[in-house]
N, CA and C of each residue as an Amber inpcrd file, in Angstrom:
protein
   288
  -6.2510000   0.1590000   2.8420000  -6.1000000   1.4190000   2.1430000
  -6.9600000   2.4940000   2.8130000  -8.0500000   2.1110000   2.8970000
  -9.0690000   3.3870000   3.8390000  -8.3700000   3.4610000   5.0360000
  -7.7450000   2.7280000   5.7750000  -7.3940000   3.0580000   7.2170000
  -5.9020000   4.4560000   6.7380000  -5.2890000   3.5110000   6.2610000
  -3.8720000   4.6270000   5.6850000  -4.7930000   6.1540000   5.0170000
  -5.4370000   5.6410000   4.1000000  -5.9900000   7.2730000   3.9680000
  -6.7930000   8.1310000   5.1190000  -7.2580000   7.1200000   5.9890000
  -7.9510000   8.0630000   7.1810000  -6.5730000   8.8760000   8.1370000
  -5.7810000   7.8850000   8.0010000  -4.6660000   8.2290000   8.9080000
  -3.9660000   9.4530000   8.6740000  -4.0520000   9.4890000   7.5020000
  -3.0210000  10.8640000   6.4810000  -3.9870000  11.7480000   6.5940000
  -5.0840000  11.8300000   6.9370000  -6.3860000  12.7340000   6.8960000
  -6.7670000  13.1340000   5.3400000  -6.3510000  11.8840000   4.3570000
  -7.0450000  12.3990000   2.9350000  -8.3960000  11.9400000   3.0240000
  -8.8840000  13.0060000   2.3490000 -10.5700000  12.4560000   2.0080000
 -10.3240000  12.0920000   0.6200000 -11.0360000  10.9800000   0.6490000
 -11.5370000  10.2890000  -1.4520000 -12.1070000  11.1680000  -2.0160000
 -11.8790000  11.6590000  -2.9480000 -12.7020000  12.1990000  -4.0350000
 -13.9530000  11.2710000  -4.6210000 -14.6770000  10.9610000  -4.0820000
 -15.7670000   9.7940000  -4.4370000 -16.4080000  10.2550000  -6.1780000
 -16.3310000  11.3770000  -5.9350000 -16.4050000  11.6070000  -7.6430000
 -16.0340000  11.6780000  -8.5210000 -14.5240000  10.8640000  -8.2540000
 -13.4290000  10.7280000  -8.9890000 -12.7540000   9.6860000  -8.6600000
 -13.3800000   8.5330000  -8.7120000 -12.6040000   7.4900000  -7.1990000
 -11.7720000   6.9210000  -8.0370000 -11.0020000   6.6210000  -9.9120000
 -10.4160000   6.3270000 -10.4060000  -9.1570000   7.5290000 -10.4150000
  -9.2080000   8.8720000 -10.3370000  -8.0570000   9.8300000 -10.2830000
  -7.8640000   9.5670000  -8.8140000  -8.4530000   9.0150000  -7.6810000
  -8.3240000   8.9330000  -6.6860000  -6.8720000   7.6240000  -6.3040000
  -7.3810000   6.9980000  -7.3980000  -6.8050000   5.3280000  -6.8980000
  -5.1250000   6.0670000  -7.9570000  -5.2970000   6.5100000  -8.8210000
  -4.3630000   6.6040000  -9.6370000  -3.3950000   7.7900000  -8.9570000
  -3.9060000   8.3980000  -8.0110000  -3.1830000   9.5450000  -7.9000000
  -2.4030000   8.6940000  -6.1920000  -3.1310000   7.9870000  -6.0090000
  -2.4400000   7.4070000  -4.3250000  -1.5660000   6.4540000  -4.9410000
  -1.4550000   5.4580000  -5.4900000  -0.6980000   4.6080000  -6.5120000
   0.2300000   5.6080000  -7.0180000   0.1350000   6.6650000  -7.6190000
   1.4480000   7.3940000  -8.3610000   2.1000000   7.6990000  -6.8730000
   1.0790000   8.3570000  -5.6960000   2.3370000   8.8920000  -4.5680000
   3.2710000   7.8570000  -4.3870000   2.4430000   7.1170000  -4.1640000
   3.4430000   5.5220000  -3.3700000   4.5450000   5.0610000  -4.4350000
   4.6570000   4.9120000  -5.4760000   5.4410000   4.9020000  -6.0630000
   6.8760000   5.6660000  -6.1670000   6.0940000   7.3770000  -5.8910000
   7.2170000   8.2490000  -5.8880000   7.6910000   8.2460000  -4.8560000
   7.0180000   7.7720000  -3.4270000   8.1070000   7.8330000  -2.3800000
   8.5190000   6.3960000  -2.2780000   8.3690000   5.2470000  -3.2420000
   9.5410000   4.3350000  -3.3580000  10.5190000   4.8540000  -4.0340000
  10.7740000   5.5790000  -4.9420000  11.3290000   6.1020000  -6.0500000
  12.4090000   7.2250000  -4.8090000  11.8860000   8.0010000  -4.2370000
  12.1810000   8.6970000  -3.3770000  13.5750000   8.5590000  -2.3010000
  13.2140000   6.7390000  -2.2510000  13.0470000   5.9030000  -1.4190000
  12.8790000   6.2780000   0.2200000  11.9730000   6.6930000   0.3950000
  11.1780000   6.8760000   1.5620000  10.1750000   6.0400000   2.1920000
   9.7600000   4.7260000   1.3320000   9.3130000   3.5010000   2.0750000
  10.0400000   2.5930000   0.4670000  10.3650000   1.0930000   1.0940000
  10.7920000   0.4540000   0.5440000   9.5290000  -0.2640000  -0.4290000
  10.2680000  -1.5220000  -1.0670000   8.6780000  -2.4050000  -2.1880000
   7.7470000  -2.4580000  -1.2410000   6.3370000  -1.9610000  -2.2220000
   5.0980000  -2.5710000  -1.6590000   4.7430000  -2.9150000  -2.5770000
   3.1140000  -3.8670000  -2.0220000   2.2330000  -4.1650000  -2.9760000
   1.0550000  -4.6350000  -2.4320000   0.1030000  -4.7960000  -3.1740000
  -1.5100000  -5.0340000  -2.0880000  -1.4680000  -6.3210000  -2.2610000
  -2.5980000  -6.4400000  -1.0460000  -2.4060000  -8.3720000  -0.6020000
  -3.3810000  -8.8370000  -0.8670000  -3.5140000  -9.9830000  -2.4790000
  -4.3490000 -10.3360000  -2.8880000  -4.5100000 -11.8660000  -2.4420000
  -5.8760000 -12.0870000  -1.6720000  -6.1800000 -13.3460000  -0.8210000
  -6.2800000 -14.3600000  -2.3570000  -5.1390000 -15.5370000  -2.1320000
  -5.1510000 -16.2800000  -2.4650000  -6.9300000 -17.4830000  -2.7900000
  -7.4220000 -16.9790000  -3.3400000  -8.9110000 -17.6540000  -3.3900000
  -9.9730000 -17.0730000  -4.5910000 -11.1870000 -17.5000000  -4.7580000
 -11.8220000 -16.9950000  -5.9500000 -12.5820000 -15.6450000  -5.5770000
 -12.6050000 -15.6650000  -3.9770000 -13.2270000 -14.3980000  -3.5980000
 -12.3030000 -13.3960000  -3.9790000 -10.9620000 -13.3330000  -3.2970000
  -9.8820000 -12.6860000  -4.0110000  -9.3890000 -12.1580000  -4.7940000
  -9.7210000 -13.3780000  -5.4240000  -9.3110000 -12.8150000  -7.0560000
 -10.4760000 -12.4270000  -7.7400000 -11.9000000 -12.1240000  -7.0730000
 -13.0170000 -11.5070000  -7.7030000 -12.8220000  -9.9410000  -7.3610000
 -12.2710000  -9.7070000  -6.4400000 -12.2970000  -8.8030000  -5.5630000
 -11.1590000  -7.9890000  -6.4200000  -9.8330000  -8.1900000  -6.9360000
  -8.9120000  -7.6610000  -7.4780000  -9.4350000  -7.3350000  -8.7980000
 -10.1210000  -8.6240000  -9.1790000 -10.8940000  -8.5040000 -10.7300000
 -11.6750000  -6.9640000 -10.9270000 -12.2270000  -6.9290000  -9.9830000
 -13.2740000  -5.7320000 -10.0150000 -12.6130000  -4.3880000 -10.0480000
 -11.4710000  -4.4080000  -8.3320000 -10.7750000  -3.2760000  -8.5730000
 -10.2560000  -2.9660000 -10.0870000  -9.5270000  -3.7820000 -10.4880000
  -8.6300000  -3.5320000 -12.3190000  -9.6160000  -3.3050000 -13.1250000
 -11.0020000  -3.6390000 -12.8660000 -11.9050000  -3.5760000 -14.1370000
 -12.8970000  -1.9370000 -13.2680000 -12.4240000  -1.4170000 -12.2280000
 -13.5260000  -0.6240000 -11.6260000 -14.9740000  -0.6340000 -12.1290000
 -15.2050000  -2.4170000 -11.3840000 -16.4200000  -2.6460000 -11.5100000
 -17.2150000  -1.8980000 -10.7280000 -18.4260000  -2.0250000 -10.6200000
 -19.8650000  -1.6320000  -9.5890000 -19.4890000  -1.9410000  -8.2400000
 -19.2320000  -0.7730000  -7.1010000 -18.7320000  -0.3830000  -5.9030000
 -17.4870000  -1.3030000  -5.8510000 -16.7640000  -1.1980000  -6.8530000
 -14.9060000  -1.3080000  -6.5110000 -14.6250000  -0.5330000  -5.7240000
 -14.5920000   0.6580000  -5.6730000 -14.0710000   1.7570000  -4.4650000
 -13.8680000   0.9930000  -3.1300000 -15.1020000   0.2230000  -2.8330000
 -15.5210000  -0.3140000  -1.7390000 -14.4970000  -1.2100000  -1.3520000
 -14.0110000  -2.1140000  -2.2410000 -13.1990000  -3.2750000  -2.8300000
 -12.1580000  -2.5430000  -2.2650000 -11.4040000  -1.4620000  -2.8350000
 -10.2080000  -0.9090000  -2.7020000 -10.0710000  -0.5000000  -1.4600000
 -10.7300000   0.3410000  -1.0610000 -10.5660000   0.5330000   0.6600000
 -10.4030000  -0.6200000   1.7800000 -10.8780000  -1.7150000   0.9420000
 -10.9150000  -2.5420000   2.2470000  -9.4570000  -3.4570000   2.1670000
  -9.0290000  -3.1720000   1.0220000  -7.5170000  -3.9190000   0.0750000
  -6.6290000  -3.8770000   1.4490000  -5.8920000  -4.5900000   1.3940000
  -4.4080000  -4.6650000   2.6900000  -3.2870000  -4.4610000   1.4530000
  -2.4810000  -3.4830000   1.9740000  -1.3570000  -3.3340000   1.9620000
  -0.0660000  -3.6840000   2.2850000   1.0960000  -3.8660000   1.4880000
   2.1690000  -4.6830000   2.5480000   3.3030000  -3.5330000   2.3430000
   4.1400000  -2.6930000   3.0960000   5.0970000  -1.6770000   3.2600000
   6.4980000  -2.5440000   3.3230000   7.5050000  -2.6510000   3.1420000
   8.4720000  -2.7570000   3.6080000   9.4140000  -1.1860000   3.9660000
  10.5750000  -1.3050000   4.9750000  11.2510000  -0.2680000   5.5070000
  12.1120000  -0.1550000   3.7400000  12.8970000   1.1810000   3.6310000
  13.6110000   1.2220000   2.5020000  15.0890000   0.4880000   2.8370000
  15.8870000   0.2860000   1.9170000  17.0010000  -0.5080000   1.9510000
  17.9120000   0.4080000   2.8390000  18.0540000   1.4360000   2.9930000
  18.9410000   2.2680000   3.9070000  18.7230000   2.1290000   5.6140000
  17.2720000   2.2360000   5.8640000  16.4630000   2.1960000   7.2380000
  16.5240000   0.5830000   7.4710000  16.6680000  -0.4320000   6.6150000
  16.9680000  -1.7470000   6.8340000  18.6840000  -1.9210000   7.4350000
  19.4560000  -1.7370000   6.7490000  21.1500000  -1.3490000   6.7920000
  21.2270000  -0.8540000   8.2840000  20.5350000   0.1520000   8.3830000
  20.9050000   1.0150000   9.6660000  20.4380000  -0.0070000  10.8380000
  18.7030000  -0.8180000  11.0850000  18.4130000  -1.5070000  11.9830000
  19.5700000  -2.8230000  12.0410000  19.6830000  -3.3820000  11.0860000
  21.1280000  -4.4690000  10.9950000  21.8820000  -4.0680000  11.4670000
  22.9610000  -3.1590000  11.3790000  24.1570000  -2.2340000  12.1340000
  23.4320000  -2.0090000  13.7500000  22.4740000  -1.6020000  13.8330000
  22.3200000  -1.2060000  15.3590000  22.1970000  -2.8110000  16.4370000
  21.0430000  -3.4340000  15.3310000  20.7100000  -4.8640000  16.0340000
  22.4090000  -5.8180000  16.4300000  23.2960000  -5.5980000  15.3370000
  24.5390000  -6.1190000  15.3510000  25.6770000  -5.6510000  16.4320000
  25.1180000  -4.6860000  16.8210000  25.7360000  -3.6820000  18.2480000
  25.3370000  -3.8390000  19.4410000  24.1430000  -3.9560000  19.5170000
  23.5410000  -4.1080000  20.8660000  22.7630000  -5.4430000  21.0190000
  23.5480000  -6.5100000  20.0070000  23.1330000  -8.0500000  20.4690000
  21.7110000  -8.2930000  20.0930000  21.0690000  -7.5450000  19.7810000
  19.3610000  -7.8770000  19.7150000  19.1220000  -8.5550000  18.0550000
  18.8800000 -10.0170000  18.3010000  18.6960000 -10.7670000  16.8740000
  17.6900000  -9.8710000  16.0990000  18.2060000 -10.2750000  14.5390000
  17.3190000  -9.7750000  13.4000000  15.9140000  -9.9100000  13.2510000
C-alpha cells in the first residue's frame, strides 16, 4: 500500500490515518465499480503473525498505519481488459 501511494504521489494524512485508510478503500472500490481495475483484496499471510497484523489494522491498534503500509495488495485486470488480452492472445498464437 505505501509503495502504490508513493507511486500516485499521495501523501497520508498521518493525522487522520483512519479517513486516510477509508478514503483509499472507498477510491478502490469506485474504480472497481467504475470498472477500471478488476477484484482486489489485501494479502493476508496465512499465520499468527498475519493474522496479528490484520487484527490490528481492523482494530487500528498502536502504529497500525505502519501495519497498513506495509499490507500487499492483489489487483486483477477488469473483465473487459481480460476479454480483449484473450481475443488478441487467440490471434497471434501466444498461450494464456
Amino acid at each position: 500500500m505505501g509503495e502504490l501511494l508513493e507511486q500516485a504521489g499521495i501523501t497520508p494524512d498521518l493525522d487522520h490515518p483512519g479517513r486516510m485508510q477509508e478514503a483509499i478503500e472507498s477510491a478502490l472500490k469506485q474504480l472497481h465499480t467504475d470498472g477500471v481495475i478488476g477484484p482486489f483484496a489485501s494479502l493476508v499471510e496465512n499465520s499468527s503473525q498475519g493474522r496479528g497484523t490484520q487484527e490490528r489494522i481492523l482494530q487500528r491498534a498502536y502504529h497500525w498505519w505502519d501495519d497498513y503500509q506495509q499490507q500487499l495488495w492483489h489487483f486483477e485486470a477488469p473483465e473487459y481488459l481480460r476479454a480483449v488480452y484473450q481475443q488478441t492472445s487467440r490471434k497471434t498464437g501466444v498461450p494464456d
